[in-house]
C-alpha positions in Angstrom: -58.7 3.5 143.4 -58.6 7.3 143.5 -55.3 9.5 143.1 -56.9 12.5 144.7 -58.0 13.9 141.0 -53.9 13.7 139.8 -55.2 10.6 137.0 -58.2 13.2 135.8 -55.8 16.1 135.7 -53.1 13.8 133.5 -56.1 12.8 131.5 -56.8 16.2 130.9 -53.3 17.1 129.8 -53.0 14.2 127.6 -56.4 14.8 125.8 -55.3 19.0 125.4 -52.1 17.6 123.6 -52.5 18.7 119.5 -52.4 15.9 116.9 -50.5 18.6 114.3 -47.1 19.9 115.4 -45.9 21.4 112.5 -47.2 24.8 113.4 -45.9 27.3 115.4 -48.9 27.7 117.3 -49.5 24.3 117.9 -46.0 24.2 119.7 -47.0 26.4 122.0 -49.6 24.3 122.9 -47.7 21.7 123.0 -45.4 23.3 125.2 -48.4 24.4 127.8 -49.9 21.4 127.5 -46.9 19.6 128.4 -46.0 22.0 131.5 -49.6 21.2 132.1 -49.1 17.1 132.3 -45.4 17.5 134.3 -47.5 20.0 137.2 -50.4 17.3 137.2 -48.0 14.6 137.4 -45.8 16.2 140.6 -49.4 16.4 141.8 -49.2 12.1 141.9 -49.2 11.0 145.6 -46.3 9.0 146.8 -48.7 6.0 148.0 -51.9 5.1 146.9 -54.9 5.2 148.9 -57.8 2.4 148.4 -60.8 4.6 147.8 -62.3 2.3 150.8 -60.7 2.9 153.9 -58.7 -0.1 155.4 -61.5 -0.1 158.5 -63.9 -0.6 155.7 -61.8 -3.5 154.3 -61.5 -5.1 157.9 -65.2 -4.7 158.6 -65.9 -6.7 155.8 -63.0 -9.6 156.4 -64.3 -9.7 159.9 -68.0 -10.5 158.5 -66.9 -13.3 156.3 -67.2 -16.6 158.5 -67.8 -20.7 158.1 -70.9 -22.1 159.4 -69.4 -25.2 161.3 -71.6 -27.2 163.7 -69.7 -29.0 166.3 -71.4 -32.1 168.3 -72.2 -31.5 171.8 -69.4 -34.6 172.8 -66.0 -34.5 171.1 -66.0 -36.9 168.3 -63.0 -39.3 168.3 -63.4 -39.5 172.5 -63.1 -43.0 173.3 -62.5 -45.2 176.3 -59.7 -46.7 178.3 -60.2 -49.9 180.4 -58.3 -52.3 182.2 -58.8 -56.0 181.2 -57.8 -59.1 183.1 -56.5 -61.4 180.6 -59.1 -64.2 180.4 -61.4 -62.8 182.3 -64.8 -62.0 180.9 -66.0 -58.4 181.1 -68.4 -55.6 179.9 -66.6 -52.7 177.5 -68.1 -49.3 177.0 -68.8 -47.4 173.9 -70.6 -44.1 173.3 -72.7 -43.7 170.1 -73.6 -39.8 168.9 -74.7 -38.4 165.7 -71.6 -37.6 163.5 -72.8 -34.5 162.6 -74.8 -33.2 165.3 -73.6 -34.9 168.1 -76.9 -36.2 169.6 -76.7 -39.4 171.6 -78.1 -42.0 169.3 -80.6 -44.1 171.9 -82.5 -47.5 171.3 -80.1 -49.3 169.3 -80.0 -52.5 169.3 -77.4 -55.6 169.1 -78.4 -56.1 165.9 -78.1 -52.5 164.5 -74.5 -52.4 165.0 -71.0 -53.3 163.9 -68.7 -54.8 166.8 -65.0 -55.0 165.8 -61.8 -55.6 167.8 -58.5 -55.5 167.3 -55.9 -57.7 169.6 -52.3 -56.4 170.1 -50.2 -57.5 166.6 -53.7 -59.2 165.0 -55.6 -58.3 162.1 -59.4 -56.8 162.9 -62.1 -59.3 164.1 -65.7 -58.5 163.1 -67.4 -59.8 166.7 -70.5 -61.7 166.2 -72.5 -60.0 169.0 -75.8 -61.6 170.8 -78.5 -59.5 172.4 -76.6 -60.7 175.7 -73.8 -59.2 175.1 -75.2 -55.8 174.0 -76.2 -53.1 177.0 -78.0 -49.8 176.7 -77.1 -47.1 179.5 -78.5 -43.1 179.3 -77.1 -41.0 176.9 -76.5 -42.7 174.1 -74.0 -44.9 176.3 -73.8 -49.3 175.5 -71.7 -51.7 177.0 -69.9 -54.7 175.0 -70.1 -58.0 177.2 -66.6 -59.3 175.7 -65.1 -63.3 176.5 -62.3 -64.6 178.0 -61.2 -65.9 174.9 -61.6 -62.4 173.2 -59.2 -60.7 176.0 -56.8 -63.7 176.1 -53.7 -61.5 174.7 -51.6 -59.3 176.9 -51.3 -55.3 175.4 -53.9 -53.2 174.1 -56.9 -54.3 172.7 -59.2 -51.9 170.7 -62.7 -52.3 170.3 -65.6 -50.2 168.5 -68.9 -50.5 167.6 -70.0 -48.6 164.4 -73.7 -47.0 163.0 -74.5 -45.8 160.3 -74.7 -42.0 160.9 -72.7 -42.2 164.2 -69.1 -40.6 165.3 -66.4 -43.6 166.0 -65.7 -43.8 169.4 -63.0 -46.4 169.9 -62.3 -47.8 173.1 -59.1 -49.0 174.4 -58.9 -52.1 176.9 -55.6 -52.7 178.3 -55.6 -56.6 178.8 -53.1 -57.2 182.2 -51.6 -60.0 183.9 -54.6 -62.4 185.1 -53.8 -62.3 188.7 -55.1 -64.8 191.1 -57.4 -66.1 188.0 -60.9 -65.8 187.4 -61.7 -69.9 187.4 -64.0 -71.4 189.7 -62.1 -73.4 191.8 -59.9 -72.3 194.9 -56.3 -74.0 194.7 -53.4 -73.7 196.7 -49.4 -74.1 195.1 -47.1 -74.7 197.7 -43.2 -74.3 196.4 -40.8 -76.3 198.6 -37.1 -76.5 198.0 -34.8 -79.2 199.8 -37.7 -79.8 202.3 -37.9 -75.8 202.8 -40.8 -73.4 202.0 -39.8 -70.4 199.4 -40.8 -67.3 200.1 -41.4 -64.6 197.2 -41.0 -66.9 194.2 -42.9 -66.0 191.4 -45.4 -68.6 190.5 -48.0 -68.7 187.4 -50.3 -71.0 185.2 -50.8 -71.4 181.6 -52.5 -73.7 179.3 -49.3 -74.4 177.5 -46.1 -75.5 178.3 -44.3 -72.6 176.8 -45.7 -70.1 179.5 -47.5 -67.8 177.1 -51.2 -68.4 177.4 -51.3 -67.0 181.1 -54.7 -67.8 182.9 -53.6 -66.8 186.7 -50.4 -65.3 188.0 -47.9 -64.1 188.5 -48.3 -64.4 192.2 -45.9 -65.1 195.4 -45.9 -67.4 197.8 -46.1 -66.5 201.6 -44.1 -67.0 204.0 -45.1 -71.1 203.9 -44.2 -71.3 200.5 -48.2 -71.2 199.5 -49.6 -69.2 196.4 -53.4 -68.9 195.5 -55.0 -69.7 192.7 -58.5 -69.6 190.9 -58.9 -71.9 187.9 -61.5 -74.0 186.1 -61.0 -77.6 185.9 -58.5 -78.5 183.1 -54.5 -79.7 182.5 -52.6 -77.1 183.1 -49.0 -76.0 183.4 -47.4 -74.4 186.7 -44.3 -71.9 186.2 -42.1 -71.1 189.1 -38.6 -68.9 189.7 -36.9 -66.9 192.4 -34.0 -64.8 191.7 -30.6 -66.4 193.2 -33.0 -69.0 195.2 -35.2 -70.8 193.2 -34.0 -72.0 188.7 -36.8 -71.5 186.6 -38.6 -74.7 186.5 -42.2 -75.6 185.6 -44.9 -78.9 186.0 -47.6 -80.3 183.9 -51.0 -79.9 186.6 -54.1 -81.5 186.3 -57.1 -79.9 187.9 -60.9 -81.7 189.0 -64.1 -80.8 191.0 -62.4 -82.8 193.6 
């Protein structure tokens, strides 16, 4: 830091002082001297100039910087899919290099980590087959996931994981099952004093507490008739219509025939 020559001038002063007083000659010195230091220190700026300019300063903050690489996909993007509950479908994941965000082709089932999550469930590692693994372009695969692996309503999340790749989770939501995804074509008719019900809610489930839903909720017609697609098995049938129709269900056994 430079003070325009002021700090040389005050060294000046200082060093002209005399060590020995006692003469008369010396004081006069003394006295110059000290007329000397008080001129070189009303010489002292009021602020205090760096002896590099503050363009200087900015120059070189401007040309410190961080070498950061980012990939060419975001990492953390993930998926969001809509699931029928119980119904089997493919789920996609995208698999890049963490660090430079290449698509990581030609894995396959066996390279990888599947794991899921079901709504309020702890994680599931999935055991995955080489039919239930699918290379797209691009780094892109699809999971082939069962119907007992989306049999919870809410949000499942699923991910498959690499060594050097990004995580890319994927979000299913898992819905109401709709008309079913079973095999067989079946018709419940809702009748009520020898009358048809129109609009009343009806749905199956493999248990009598209405919670493990495999088709439904759907509404009958104007003949009282809801359709249904289910595999053969016992099953239970749920019914209700607001201010027409109590809630009310019936054990249902379903064949080939």
């Amino acid at each position: 830091v430079s003070l325009n020559g002021a700090i040389d001038a005050v060294k000046a002063a200082v060093d002209a002082l005399p060590v020995d007083v006692a003469t008369s000659g010396a004081t006069t010195a003394l006295g110059t001297a000290i007329d000397t230091l008080k001129t070189a220190v009303d010489a002292l700026p009021i602020d205090v100039a760096s002896s590099q300019s503050v363009a200087d300063l900015a120059a070189k903050v401007d040309a410190i910087s961080v070498d950061v690489t980012l990939p060419a996909a975001a990492v953390g993007v993930g998926f969001s899919m809509n699931a029928t509950q119980r119904k089997a479908m493919w789920l996609p994941v995208q698999l890049t290099n963490g660090t430079t965000g290449a698509a990581l082709t030609g894995l396959t089932f066996d390279a990888v980590t599947v794991k899921y999550q079901k709504p309020g469930e702890a994680v599931v590692t999935k055991t995955l087959t080489a039919e239930q693994w699918s290379e797209g372009v691009d780094g892109s695969y699809s999971i082939y996931f069962t119907s007992d692996e989306l049999d919870t309503l809410g949000t499942l999340r699923y991910w498959a994981e690499y060594t050097s790749a990004a995580t890319y989770p994927g979000v299913a939501l898992v819905t109401e099952a709709g008309a079913g995804s079973g095999s067989i074509e079946k018709t419940i008719r809702i009748i009520v004093k020898g009358q048809p019900i129109k609009d009343c809610e009806v749905w199956v489930t493999t248990d009598a507490a209405g919670r493990d839903k495999i088709a439904g909720p759907r509404y009958t017609d104007i003949l009282g008739v809801a359709t249904v697609f289910v595999d053969p098995g016992d099953y239970w049938v749920h019914y209700r219509k607001a201010r027409e129709v109590e809630y009310g269900k019936k054990q249902w056994s379903v064949t080939n025939g």
